[in-house]
N, C-alpha and C positions, 0 to 999 in steps of 0.2 A: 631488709626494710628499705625504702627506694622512696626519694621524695621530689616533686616538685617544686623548687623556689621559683616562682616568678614577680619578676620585678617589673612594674609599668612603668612605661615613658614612653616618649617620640625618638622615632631616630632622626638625627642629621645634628650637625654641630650647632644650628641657632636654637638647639632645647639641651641643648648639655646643660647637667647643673642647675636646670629650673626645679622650680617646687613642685613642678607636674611629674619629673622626670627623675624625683628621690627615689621610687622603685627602681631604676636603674641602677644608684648610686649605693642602694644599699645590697642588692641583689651583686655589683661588681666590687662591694667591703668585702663581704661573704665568702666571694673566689677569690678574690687575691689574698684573703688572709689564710687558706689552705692551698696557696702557692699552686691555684690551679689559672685557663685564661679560657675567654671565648676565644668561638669563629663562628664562621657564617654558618646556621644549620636552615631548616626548613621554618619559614615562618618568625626565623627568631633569630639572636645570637646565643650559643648552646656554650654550658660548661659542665661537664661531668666531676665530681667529686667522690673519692670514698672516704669517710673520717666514722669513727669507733664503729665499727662495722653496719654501718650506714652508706646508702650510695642517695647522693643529691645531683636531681638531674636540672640544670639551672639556668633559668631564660631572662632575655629580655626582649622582648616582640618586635619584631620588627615591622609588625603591620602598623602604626602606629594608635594609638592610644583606643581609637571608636571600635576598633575589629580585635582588640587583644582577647576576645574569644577564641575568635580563628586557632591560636598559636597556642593557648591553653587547652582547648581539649587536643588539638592533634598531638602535644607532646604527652596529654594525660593518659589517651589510647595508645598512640605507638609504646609509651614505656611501659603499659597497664599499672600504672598508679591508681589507688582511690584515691575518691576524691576526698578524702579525710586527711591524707598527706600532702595535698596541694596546699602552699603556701603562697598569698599572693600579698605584694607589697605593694602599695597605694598610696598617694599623699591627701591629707583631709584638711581640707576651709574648716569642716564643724571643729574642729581640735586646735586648743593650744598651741602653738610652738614647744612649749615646755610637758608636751604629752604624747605617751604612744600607747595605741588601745587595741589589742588582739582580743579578735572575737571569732568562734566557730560557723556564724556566717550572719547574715540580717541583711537589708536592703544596700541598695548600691548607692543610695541617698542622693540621687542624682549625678553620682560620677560614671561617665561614660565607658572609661574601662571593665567600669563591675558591671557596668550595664548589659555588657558586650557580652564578658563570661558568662552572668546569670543564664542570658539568650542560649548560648552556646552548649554549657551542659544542662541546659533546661532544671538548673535550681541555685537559689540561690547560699547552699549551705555548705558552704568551703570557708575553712580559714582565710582568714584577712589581717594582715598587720599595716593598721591606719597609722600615717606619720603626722601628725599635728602641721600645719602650717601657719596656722591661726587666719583672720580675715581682718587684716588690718588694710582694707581698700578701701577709696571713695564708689558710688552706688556705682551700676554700669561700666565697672574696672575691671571685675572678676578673671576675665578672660589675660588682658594684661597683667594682673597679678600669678596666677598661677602658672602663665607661661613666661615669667620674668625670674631672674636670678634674683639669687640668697641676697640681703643687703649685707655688707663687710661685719656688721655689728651682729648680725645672726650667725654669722659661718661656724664659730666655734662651737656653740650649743647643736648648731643642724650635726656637724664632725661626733660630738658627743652622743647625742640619738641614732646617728649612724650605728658606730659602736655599738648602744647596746642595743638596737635592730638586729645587728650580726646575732649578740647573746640569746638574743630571740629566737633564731633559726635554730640555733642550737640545743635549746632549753627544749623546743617545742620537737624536735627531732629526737631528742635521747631521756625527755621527761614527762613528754606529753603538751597537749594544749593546756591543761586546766591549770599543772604546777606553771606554765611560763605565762597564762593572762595572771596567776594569782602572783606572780614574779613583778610582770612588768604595770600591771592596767594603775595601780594606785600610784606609781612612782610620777614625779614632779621632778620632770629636769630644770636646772638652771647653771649658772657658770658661776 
């Protein structure tokens, strides 16, 4: 069984650690917590993992955030993954901070990453693990919000959802979708 984790974001150091670029953050929880690492692969940064006899082949695009198509189908063809094992991780305005919502697939709700995928493999019915951001911006901010860091009073809650994002990959890999959304979709983080 062979699965796709991808995590979205931007590359380059001024999107490290934004809200946009929590698929990064948690897609790099994921590999260093089975003491694997990236490098530079096609399109992406690449980490190959095997854990309970599962093999997770693990991105984070380097096309940046509007083409993370691109990087999604070519690593879904080159490693022949279906697309029911692709896992992609996202951060979402509609969602709480105190929320994380796996879903088997549904619109890209105006985020340009899923936008990109959808394009890419011509549907939009892949796993998605949405990270709550919540939308606590003034009107015409959006852009600066979700491309600005965690505020210090957030970090430990975002640390904690990390976490069990990781659990999610895992659930969903050795349990299925339906046991890790009926796991994770009702739970309400807090500190």
């Amino acid at each position: 069984m062979k699965f796709l984790i991808a995590g979205l974001g931007n590359v380059g150091n001024e999107y490290a650690h934004t809200r946009h670029n929590i698929g990064f953050d948690v897609a790099g929880a994921f590999v260093m917590k089975h003491k694997a690492s990236f490098s530079a692969g096609r399109l992406a940064y690449l980490a190959n993992i095997k854990w309970k006899g599962k093999t997770f082949v693990c991105i984070c695009p380097s096309t940046y955030m509007n083409l993370s198509g691109k990087a999604v189908k070519y690593w879904l063809d080159k490693e022949k993954i279906p697309v029911e094992n692709l896992l992609v991780i996202v951060d979402e305005l509609a969602l709480p901070l105190s929320k994380l919502r796996l879903k088997p697939g549904g619109s890209d709700a105006g985020h340009n990453g899923l936008k990109s995928i959808h394009e890419a493999l011509g549907t939009s019915e892949y796993p998605r693990l949405r990270f709550g951001t919540g939308n606590n911006f003034p009107k015409g901010m959006q852009s600066d919000f979700v491309l600005g860091k965690w505020k210090k009073e957030e970090e430990p809650l975002v640390k904690l959802k990390i976490d069990k994002s990781v659990e999610v990959i895992e659930i969903f890999a050795t349990q299925g979708i339906t046991t890790a959304m009926n796991w994770i979709n009702n739970q309400e983080f807090s500190l």
